[in-house]
C-alpha positions as CSV (number, residue, x, y, z in Angstrom):
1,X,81.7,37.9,-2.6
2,X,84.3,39.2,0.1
3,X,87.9,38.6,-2.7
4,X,89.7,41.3,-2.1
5,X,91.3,40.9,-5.7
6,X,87.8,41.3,-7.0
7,X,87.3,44.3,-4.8
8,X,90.2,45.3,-6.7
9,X,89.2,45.0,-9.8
10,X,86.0,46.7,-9.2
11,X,88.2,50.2,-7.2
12,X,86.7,49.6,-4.1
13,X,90.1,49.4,-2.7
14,X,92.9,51.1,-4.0
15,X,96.1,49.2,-5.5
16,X,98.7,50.6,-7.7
17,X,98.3,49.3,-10.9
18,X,100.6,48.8,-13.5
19,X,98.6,48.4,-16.6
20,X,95.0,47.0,-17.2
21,X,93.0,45.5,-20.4
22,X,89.6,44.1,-20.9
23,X,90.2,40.9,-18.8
24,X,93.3,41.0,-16.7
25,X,94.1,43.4,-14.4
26,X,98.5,43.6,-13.1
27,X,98.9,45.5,-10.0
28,X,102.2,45.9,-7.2
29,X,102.5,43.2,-4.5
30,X,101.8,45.2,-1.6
31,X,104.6,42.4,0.4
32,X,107.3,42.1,-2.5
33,X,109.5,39.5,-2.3
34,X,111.5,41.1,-5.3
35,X,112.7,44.5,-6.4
36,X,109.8,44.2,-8.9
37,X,106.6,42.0,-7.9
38,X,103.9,42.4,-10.1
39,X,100.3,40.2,-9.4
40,X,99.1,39.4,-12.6
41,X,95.2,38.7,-12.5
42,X,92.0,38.0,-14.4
43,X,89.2,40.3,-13.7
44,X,86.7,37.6,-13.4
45,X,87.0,35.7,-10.6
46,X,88.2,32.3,-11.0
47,X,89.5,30.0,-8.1
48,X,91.3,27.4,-10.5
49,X,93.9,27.2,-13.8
50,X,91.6,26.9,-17.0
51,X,92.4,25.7,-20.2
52,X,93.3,29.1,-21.3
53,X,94.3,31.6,-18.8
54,X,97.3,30.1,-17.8
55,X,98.8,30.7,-21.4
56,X,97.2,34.5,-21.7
57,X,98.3,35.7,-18.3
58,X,102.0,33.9,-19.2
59,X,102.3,36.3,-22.6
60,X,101.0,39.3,-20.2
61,X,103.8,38.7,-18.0
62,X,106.2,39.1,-21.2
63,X,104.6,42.2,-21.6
64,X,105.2,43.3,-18.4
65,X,109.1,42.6,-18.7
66,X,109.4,44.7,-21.5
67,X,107.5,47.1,-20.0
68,X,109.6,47.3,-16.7
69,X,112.7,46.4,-18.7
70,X,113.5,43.4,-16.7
71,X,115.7,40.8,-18.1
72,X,115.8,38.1,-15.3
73,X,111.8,37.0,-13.6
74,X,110.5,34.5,-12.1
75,X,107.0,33.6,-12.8
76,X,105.0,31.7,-10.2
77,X,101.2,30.1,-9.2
78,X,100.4,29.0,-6.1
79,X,97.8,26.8,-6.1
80,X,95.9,25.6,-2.6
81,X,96.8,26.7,0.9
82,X,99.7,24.1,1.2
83,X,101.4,25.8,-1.7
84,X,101.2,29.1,-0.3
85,X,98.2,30.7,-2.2
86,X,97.0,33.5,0.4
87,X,94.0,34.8,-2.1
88,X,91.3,32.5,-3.5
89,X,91.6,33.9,-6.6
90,X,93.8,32.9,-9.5
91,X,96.9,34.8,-9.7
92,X,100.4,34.8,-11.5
93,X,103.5,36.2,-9.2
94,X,105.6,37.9,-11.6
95,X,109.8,38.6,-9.5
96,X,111.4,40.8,-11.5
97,X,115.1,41.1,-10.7
């Protein structure tokens, strides 16, 4: 598989990561469109919303605010091409401000 979010996952290219458990992985945007953008993942790849992940990788950005200290995010998917998803794999845009 040639995802470069599973390549990721697995170190074979370096990201800066901002904090990683057993099944998600939350790393810098490399293009951020906010003063913080974390990219919230799961580790396995998955090309589609599940019944669960959504829900987990929504509490994980939580986390992440308290984390960071920010008060005012946006969370966002992007699902298919037209919306704007660039990576095939499920991911949650997390726009701290």
């Amino acid at each position: 598989m040639d995802c470069i979010f599973c390549k990721i996952v697995k170190k074979e290219i370096d990201a800066k990561i901002a904090f990683e458990e057993k099944d998600f992985l939350v790393f810098f945007d490399i293009k951020p469109k906010a003063p913080l953008h974390l990219l919230i993942i799961p580790k396995k790849h998955t090309e589609k919303i599940t019944k669960e992940l959504p829900g987990k990788m929504i509490m994980l950005a939580v986390k992440m605010a308290k984390k960071f200290k920010v008060e005012n995010y946006r969370l966002q998917f992007n699902i298919g091409k037209k919306a704007g998803q660039e990576i095939d794999h499920l991911h949650l845009h997390f726009l701290g401000f």
